[in-house]
N, C-alpha and C positions, 0 to 999 in steps of 0.2 A: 787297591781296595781301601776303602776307608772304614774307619771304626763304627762298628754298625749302633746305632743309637736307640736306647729305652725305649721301649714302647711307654707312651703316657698312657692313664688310664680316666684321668679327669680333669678340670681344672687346676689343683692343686699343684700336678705334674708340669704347667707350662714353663718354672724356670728352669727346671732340670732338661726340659727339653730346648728350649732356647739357647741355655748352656751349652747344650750338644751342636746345635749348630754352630754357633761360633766356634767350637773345637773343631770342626772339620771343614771351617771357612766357609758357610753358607750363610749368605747375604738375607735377613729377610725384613720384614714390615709387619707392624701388629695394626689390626683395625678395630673397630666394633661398628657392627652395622646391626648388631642385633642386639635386643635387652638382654639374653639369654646368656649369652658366651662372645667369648674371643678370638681375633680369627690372627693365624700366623701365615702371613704367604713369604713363597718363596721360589725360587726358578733352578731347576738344574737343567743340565744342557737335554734340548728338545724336551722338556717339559715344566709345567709352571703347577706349583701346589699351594693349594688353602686346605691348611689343617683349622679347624676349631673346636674350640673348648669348652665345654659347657660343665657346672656341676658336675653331674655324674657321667657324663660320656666325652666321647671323643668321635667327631667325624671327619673325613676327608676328602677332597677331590684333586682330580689331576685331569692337567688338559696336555696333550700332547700335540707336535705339530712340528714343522722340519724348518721353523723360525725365521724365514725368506723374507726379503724385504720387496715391498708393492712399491707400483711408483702409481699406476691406473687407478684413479682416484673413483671410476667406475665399479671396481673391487670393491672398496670399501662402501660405497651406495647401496652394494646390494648385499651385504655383511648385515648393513642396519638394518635393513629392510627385509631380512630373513629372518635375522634374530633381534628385534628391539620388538617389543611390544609396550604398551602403556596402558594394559590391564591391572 
């Protein structure tokens, strides 16, 4: 079991959080794709998280999945073509 980590509550909170990850060896990546906030991602086994930051809150998502590797390049065609839109 690993040391369970802060809940953030805002912005403010992202080095203390980030800090926690590195204490418990989780790998991750900072981005901004929004004017608003921060996003932290990160991968544990069979699942992949983007935590972000904003002012005053904190949201998250998590994608799960059993991480298999494709070689049918037809997979992927129809991945995009489920999920890509250019709306």
């Amino acid at each position: 079991m690993t040391k369970p980590i802060s809940r953030p509550r805002n912005i403010l909170d992202i080095l203390a959080f980030l800090e926690s990850l590195r204490e418990t060896n989780i790998h991750f990546s900072l981005r901004s794709s929004r004017d608003d906030s921060i996003s932290v991602d990160f991968t544990l086994v069979g699942c992949r998280v983007e935590v972000d930051f904003f002012e005053d809150h904190i949201e998250f998502s998590y994608f799960k999945g059993d991480e298999g590797v494709e070689r049918d390049w037809k997979i992927m065609e129809q991945l995009l073509n489920d999920h890509w839109s250019d709306d």
